[in-house]
C-alpha positions in Angstrom: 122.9 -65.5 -87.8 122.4 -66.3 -84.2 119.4 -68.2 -83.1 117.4 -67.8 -79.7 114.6 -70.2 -79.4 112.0 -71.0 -76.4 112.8 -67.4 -74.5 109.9 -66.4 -76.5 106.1 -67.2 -77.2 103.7 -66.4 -79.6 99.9 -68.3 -78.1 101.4 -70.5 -75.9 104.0 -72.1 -78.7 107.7 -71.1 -78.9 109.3 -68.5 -81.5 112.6 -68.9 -82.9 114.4 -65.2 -82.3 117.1 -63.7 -85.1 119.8 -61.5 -84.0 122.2 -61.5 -80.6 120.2 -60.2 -77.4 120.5 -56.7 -76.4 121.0 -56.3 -72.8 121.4 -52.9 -70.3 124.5 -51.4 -70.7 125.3 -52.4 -74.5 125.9 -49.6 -76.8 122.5 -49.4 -79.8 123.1 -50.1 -82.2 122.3 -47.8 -85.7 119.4 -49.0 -87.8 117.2 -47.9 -90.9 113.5 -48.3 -91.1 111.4 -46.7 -93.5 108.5 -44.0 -92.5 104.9 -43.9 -94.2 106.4 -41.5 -97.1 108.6 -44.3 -97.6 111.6 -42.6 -96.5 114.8 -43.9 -94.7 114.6 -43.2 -90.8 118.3 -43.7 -89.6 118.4 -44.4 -85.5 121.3 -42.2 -85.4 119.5 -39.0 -86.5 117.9 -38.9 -83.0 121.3 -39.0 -81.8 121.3 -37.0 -78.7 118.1 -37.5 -77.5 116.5 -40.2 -75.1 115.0 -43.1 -77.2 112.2 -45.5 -76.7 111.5 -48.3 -79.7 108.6 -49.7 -79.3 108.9 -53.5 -81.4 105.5 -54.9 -82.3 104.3 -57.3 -84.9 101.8 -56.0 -86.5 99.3 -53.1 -85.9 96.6 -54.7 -87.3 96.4 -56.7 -83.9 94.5 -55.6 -80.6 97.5 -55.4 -78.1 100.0 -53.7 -80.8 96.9 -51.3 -81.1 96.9 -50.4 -77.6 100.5 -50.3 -77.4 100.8 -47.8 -79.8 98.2 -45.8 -78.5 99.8 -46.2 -74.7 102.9 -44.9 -76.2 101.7 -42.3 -78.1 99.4 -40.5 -75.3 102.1 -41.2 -72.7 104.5 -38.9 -75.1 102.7 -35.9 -73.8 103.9 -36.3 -70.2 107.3 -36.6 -71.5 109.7 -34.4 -72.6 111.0 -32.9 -75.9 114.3 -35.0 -75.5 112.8 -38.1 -75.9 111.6 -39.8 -79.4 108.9 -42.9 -79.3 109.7 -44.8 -82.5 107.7 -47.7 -82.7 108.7 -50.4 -85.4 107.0 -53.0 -87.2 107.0 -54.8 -90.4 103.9 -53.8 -91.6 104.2 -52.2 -94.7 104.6 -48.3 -94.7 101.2 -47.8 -96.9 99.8 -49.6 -93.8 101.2 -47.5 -90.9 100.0 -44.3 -92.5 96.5 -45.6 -92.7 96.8 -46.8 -89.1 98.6 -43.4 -88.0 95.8 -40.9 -89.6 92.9 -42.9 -88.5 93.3 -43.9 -84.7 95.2 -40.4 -84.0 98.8 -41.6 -84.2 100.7 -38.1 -83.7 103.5 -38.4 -81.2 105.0 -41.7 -82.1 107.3 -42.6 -85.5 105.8 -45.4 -86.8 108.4 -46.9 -89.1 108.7 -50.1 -91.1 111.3 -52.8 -90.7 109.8 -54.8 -94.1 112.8 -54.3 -96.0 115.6 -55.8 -94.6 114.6 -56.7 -91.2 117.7 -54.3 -90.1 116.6 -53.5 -86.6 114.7 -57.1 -85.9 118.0 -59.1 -87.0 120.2 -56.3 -85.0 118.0 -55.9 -81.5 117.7 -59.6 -81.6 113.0 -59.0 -82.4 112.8 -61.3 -85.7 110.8 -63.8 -85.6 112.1 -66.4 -87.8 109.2 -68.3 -88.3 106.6 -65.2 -89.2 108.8 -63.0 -90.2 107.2 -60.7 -87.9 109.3 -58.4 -85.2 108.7 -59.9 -81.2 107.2 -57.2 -78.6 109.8 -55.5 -77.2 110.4 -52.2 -75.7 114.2 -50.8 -75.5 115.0 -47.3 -73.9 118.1 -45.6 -75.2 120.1 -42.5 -73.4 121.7 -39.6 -75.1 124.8 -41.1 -75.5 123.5 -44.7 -77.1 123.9 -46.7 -73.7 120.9 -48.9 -74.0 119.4 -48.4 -70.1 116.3 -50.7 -70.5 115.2 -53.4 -72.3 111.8 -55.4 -72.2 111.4 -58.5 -74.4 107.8 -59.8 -73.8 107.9 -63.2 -73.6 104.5 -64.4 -74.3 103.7 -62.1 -77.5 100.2 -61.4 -76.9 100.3 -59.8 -73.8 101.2 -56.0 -73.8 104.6 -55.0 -72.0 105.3 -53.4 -68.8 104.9 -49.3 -69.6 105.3 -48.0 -66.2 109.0 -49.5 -65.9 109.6 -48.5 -69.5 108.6 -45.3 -68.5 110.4 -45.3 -65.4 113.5 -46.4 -66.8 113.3 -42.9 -68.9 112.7 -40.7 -66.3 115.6 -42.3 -64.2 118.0 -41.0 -67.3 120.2 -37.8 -66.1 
């Protein structure tokens, strides 16, 4: 398993990263994450639509809070092509809680608990914590990854507008 270590910080103090880096242009990779019914979410049934994961550690933190409320009130200025997954490895029991309290409607929250299968294949594990890095990655229609944000200091929120940007530059 490829190691990245020192791109990325967690308070100030480095984070060893699992999994290759994805960059623009690479093809994304299929994953499976599990949803708050605990059931299998495979990437590739959105296949055909534009894509924006959302990585986050943990959603019982302030910035993956706002995060995931950022994402899911910017989904209503988008359209009905594009899915907002955000992914985590909190624990599906968890996410639902989350989701039905704070008003969690346009996003898929999903786990990554089990296997770690999108944090060891979009390069997010955190070896150390096993927790997934912030990261934002924005997939076209055709699987050409077209944007990719890992944050490098992990308590600091990413950069939406060029997330968002990066989608509405898709044909």
């Amino acid at each position: 398993m490829q190691k990245r270590s020192n791109e990325v910080t967690m308070q100030g103090k480095p984070v060893t990263l699992l999994g290759a880096e994805i960059k623009v242009g690479d093809t994304a990779q299929d994953f499976t994450v599990t949803d708050p019914q605990l059931q299998p979410v495979k990437f590739s049934d959105f296949k055909g639509k534009i894509r924006i994961i959302n990585a986050i550690p943990s959603i019982d933190t302030s910035v993956c809070s706002k995060q995931l409320h950022r994402f899911n009130s910017e989904a209503a200025n988008l359209n009905d092509d594009v899915i907002i997954f955000s992914v985590s490895t909190d624990l599906p029991f968890a996410l639902q809680r989350f989701s039905q309290a704070e008003g969690i409607d346009a996003v898929k929250v999903t786990s990554d608990h089990k296997a770690l299968d999108f944090g060891l294949k979009y390069g997010v594990a955190i070896e150390e914590l096993r927790l997934l890095s912030r990261a934002v990655f924005v997939v076209d229609k055709n699987d050409q990854v077209v944007y990719v944000q890992y944050v490098k200091e992990i308590t600091t929120e990413p950069d939406y507008d060029q997330a968002l940007a990066a989608v509405k530059n898709i044909k």
